[in-house]
N, C-alpha and C positions, 0 to 999 in steps of 0.2 A: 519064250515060246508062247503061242496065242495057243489059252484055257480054247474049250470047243463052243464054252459060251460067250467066250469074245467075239460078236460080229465088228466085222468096219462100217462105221455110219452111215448112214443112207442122207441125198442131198436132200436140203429142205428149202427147194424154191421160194421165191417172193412170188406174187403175180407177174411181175416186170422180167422173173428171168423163165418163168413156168415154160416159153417157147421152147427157150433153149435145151432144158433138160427133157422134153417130150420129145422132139427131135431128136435127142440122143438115147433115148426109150427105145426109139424106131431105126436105131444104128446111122443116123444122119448127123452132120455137126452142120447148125444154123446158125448164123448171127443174123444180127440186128442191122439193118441198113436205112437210111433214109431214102426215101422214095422221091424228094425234089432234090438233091443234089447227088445223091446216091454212093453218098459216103459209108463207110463199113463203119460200124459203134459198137465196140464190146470195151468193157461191161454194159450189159443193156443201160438203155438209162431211157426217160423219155424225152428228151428234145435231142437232136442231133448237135452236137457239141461244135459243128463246122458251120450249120446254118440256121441253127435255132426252131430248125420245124420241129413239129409232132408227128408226122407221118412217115412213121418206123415201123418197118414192116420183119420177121426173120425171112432170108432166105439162106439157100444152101453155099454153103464152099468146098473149094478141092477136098478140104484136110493134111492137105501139102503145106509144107513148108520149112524153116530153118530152125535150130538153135539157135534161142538167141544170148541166152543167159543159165546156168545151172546149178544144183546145188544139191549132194547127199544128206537124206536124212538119216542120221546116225542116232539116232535118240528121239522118239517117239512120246507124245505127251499126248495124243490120242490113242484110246480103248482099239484093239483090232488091228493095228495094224504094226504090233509086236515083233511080230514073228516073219515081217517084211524087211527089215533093217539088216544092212544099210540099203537104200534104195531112192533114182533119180529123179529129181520134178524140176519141173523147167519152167521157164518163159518160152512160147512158137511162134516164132514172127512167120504167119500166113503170106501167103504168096498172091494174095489177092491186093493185097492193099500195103504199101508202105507205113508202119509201123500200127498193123494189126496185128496184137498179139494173144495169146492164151496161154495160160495158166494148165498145168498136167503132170501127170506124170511118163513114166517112161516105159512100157512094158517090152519085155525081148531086149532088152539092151543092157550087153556085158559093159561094165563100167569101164573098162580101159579102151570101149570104142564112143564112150560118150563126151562130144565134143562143139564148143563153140563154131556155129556154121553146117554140124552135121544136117542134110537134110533128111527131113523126119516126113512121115504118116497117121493121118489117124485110123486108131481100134479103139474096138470098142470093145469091153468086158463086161460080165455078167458080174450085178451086187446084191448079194443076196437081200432078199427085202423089196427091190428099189425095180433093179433091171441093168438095162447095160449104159456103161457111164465112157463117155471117151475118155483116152489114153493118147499116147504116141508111141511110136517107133522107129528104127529107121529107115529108109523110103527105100524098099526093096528094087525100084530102079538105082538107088543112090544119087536122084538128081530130085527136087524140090522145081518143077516149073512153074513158069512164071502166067500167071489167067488174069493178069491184071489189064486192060484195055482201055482204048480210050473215052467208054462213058462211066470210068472209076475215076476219079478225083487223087491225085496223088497227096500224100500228108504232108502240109503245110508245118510238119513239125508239130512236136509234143504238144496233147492240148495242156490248157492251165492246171489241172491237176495231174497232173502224170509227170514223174521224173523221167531222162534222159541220162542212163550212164554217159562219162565224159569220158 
């Protein structure tokens, strides 16, 4: 059981991802885009991994999208988050971009509906300390659309550091 002095961590941005988590301050999810080819880049990074610019700008997305990968934590080796177990965090394949993904957790989702493919939403919750941090859940339409268009660039496939389950 989480003591009343156990907070859960609050994030501690880099400068490079500082966008991101002020945007989710403000209950928005941004990523990082490149502005000459206008490819989607999360983890922020600074050159665009498809065309090698600098000109990365955040901008907004749906917050739709799919399961892509899952996993229960049943044992917690961080302070505050005790008394949450067991409980789901996933990979979100975004529906913007062919193989944009995030990193989350799952909130409102009974574990015998969480599933490879479910289409999810982002929320966003309040951290004490911090403010509100996005999450997912599941897409109360029950459909994940698709806002991907033709001045998106489809993924040319995993960049070089990123694995592809087989």
């Amino acid at each position: 059981m989480t003591s009343p002095a156990s907070q859960k961590p609050i994030p501690q941005p880099s400068d490079l991802a500082a966008p991101y988590w002020e945007a989710a301050r403000q209950g928005r999810l941004k990523i990082q885009r490149c502005r000459d080819c206008r490819f989607w880049v999360h983890f922020p990074d600074v050159r665009c991994p498809r065309c090698g610019s600098e000109h990365l700008a955040f901008e907004a997305v749906s917050g739709q999208g799919r399961i892509s990968t899952f996993t229960f934590v049943h044992r917690t080796f961080v302070a505050g988050f005790e008394g949450d177990v067991p409980y789901p965090v996933a990979w979100i394949d975004l529906v913007e971009q062919p193989g944009l993904r995030v990193f989350a957790d799952l909130a409102d989702t009974p574990a015998e509906t969480v599933a490879i493919g479910l289409p999810v939403e982002v929320v966003f919750s309040e951290r004490a300390g911090w403010g509100t941090i996005p999450s997912f859940r599941p897409a109360a339409s029950g459909v994940a659309t698709d806002h991907s268009s033709n001045d998106e660039p489809s993924n040319d496939g995993p960049s070089k550091d990123r694995e592809v389950p087989s």
